[in-house]
C-alpha positions as CSV (number, residue, x, y, z in Angstrom):
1,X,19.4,2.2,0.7
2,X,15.9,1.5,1.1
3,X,14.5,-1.9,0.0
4,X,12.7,-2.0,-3.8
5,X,14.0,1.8,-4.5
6,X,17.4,1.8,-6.2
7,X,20.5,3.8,-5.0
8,X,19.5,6.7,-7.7
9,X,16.4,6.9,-7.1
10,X,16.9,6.4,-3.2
11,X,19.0,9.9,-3.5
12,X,16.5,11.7,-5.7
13,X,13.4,10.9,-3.5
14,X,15.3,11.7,-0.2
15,X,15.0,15.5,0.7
16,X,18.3,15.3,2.3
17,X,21.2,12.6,2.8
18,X,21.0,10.2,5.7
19,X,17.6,11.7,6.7
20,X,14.4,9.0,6.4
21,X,12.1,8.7,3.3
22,X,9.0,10.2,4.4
23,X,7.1,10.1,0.7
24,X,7.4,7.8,-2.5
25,X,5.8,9.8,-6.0
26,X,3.5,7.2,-7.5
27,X,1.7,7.1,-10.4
28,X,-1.2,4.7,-11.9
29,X,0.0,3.2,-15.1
30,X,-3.7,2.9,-16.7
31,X,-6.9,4.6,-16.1
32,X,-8.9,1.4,-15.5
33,X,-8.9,0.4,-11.8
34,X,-8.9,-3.3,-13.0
35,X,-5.7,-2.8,-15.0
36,X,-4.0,-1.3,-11.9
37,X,-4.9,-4.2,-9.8
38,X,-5.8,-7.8,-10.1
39,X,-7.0,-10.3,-7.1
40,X,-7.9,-13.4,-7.4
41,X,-8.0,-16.6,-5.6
42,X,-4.8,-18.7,-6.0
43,X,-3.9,-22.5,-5.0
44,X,0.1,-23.2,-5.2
45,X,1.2,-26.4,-4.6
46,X,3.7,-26.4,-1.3
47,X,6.7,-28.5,-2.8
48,X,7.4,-27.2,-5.9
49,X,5.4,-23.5,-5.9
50,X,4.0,-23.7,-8.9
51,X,0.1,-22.2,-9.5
52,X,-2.4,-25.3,-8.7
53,X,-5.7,-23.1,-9.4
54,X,-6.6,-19.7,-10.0
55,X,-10.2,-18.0,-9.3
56,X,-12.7,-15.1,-9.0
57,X,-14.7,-17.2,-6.8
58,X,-16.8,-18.1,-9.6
59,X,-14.7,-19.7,-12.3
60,X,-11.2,-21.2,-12.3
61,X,-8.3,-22.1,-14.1
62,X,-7.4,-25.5,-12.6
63,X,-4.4,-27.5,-13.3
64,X,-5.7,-31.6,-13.1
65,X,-3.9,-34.9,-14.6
66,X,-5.1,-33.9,-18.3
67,X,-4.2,-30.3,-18.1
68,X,-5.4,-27.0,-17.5
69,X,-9.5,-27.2,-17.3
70,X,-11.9,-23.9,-16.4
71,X,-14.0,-25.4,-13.8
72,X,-16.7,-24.1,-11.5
73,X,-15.3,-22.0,-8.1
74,X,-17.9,-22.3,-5.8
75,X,-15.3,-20.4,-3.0
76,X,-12.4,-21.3,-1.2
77,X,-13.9,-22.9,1.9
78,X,-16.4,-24.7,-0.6
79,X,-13.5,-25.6,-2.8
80,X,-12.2,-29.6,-2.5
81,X,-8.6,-28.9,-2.9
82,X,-8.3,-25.5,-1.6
83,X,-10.5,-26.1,1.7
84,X,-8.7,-25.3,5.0
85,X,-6.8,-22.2,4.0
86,X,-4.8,-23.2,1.3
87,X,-6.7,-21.0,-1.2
88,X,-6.0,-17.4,-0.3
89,X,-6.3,-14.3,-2.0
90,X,-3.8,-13.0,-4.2
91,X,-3.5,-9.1,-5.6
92,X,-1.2,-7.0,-7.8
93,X,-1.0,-3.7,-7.7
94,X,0.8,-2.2,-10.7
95,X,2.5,1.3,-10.4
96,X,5.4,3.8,-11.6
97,X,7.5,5.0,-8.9
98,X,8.6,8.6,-10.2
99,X,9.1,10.2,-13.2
100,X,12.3,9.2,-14.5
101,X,11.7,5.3,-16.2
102,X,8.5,5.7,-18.5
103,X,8.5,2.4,-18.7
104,X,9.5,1.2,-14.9
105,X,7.2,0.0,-13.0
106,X,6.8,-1.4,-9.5
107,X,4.5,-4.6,-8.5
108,X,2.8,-3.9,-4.6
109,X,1.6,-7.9,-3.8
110,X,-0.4,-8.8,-1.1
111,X,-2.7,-11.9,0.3
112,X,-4.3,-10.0,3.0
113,X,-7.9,-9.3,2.7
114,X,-8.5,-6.1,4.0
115,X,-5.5,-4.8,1.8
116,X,-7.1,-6.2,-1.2
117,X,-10.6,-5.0,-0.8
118,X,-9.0,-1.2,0.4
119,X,-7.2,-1.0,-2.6
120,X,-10.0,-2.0,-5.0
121,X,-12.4,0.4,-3.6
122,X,-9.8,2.8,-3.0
123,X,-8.6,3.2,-7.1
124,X,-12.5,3.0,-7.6
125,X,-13.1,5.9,-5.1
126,X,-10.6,7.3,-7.2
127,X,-11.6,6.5,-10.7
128,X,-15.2,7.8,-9.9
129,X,-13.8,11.2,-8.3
130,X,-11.1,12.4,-10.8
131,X,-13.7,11.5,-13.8
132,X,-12.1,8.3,-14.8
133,X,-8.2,9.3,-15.3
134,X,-6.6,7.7,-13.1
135,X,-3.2,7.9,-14.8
């Protein structure tokens, strides 16, 4: 079986038994690029792994000794607790693997970079080209 696609599923998608899965049908769930994926800048604390602080690089959502504040993000290498790599990119592409579970859905995460900005230009590429339905 292959990983995050279930034993039904697995069977449908394959062309043949015991032969390798060359394609995966996926669908957008929403037409709005933003809604599909989501990156931010995220801080999680190392011992417990629980969401420090979460940015766009220009605002935050910080967790501090009274509570949750919105603070200023000035970046992540100008940032005093996420300096030195600890405050990394974080994105969440939402989508429906076939057509059989309206209501499915499958969440592609990543922390690198380059897979976060080639995604977000890529749906956008996408959005502008099929006239804005991207579902």
């Amino acid at each position: 079986m292959t990983r995050g696609v279930t034993g039904a599923a697995d069977e449908t998608l394959r062309k043949t038994a015991g032969t390798k899965l060359r394609s995966i049908p996926v669908r957008l769930l929403f037409d709005d690029p933003e809604l599909n994926f989501r990156a931010h800048y995220s801080l999680f604390d190392r011992t417990n792994g629980r969401l420090l602080c979460a940015g766009n690089g220009q605002t935050c959502r910080r967790m501090t000794e009274t509570g949750m504040q919105s603070l200023a993000c000035p970046s992540p290498e100008l940032c005093e607790i996420g300096s030195g790599g600890l405050c990394k990119p974080y994105g969440r592409l939402n989508v429906r693997i076939g057509d059989d579970d309206e209501l499915g859905s499958f969440v592609f995460r990543t922390t690198g970079y380059n897979s976060i900005r080639t995604l977000a230009v890529r749906l956008r590429y996408f959005h502008a080209v099929s006239g804005g339905l991207l579902a």
